[in-house]
C-alpha positions in Angstrom: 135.6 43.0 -157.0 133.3 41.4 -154.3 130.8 38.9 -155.4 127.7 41.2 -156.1 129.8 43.5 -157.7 130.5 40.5 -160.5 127.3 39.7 -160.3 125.7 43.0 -161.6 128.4 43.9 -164.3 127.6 40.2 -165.7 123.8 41.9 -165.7 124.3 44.7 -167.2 127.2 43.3 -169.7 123.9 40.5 -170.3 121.9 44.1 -171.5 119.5 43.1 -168.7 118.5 46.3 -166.9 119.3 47.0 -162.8 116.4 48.4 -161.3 116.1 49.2 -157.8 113.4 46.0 -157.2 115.7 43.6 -158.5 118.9 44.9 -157.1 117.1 44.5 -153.6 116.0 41.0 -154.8 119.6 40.1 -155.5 121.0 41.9 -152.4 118.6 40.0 -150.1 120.0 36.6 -151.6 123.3 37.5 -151.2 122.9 38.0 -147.9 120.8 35.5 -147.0 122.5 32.7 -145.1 121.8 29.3 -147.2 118.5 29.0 -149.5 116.1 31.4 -149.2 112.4 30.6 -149.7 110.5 33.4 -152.4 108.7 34.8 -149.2 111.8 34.8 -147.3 113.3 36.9 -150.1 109.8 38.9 -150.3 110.3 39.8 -146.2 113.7 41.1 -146.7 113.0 43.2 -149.9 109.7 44.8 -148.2 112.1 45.9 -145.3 114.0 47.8 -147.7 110.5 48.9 -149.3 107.2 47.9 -148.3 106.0 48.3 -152.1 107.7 45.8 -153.5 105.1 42.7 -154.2 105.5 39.3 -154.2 104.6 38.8 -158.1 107.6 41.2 -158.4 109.8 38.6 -156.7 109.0 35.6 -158.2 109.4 37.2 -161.6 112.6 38.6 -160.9 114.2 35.8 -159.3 112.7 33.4 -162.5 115.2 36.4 -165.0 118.2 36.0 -162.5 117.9 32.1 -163.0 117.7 32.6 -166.6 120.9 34.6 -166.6 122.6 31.8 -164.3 123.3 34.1 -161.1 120.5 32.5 -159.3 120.6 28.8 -158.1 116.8 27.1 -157.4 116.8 23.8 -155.3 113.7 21.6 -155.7 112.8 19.8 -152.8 109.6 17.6 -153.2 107.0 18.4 -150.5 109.0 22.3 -149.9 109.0 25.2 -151.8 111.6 26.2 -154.0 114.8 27.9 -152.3 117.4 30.1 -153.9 120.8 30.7 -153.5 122.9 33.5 -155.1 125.5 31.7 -157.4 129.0 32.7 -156.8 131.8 31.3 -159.0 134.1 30.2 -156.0 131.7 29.0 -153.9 129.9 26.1 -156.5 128.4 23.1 -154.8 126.0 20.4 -155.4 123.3 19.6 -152.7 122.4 16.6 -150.7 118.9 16.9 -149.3 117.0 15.2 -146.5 113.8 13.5 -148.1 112.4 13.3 -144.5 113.2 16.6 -142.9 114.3 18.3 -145.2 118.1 19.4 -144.3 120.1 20.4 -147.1 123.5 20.0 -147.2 125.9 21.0 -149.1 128.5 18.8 -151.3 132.1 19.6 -152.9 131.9 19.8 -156.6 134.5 17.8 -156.5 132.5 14.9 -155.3 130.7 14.4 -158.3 133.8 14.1 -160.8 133.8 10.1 -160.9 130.4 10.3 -161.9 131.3 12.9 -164.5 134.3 11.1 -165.9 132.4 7.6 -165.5 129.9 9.1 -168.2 132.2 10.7 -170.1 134.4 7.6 -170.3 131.5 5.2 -170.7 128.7 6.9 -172.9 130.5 9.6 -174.1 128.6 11.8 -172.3 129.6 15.3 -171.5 127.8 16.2 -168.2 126.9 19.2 -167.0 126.5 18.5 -163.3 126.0 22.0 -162.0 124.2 22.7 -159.0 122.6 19.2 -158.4 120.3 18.1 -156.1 120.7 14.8 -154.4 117.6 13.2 -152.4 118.6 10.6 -149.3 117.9 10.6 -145.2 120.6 12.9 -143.5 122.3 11.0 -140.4 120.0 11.8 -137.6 117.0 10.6 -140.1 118.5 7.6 -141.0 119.4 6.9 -137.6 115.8 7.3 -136.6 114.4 4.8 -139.0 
């Protein structure tokens, strides 16, 4: 079963119903390459159909976040981007403050920081999809 195909039985197992706007919303993330901007969603739905609106967009994207198959990345000074979340393929971000680069980080490389907590504070951490600010090389080299 691909991807998408897990995605929409987890929608329709969640009683949330597929209509044909928001399986073009979720098809245009899921084959987006990287983060895609709400417009850059909007330009790719309104391919499909040209009466899809932008209000549309924004409030299906804001149900698929709710039913944790759509990632949002913050980026201050950007608008939000979204990624479609697939199970094998979870990641953390590292994001250029300057430019604006994102890159993307192992979930692994956050497990000291997990256990650290967990160890420390007793804290159980729930460090999914997290967004780390910093200069990327070529930034930091500029500087």
């Amino acid at each position: 079963m691909t991807c998408h195909a897990r995605v929409i039985a987890q929608l329709r197992e969640a009683g949330v119903r597929l209509t044909p706007q928001r399986a073009m919303v979720l098809e245009a993330l899921f084959h987006h390459p990287g983060h895609a901007t709400v417009e850059e969603v909007h330009r790719r739905v309104q391919a499909q159909s040209p009466y899809v609106d932008l209000s549309t967009v924004y409030r299906t994207l804001a149900l698929l976040k709710r039913q944790g198959v759509v990632g949002e990345l913050h980026v201050e000074g950007q608008p939000a981007r979204y990624e479609a979340v697939r199970a094998e393929m979870d990641h953390h971000h590292a994001v250029c403050s300057r430019c604006g680069r994102i890159l993307e980080v192992a979930p692994t490389a956050l497990d000291a920081l997990r256990e650290e907590l967990l160890t420390a504070h007793g804290f159980h951490a729930h460090l999914v999809h997290c967004c780390i600010p910093g200069l990327c090389a070529e930034c930091a080299a500029a500087t």
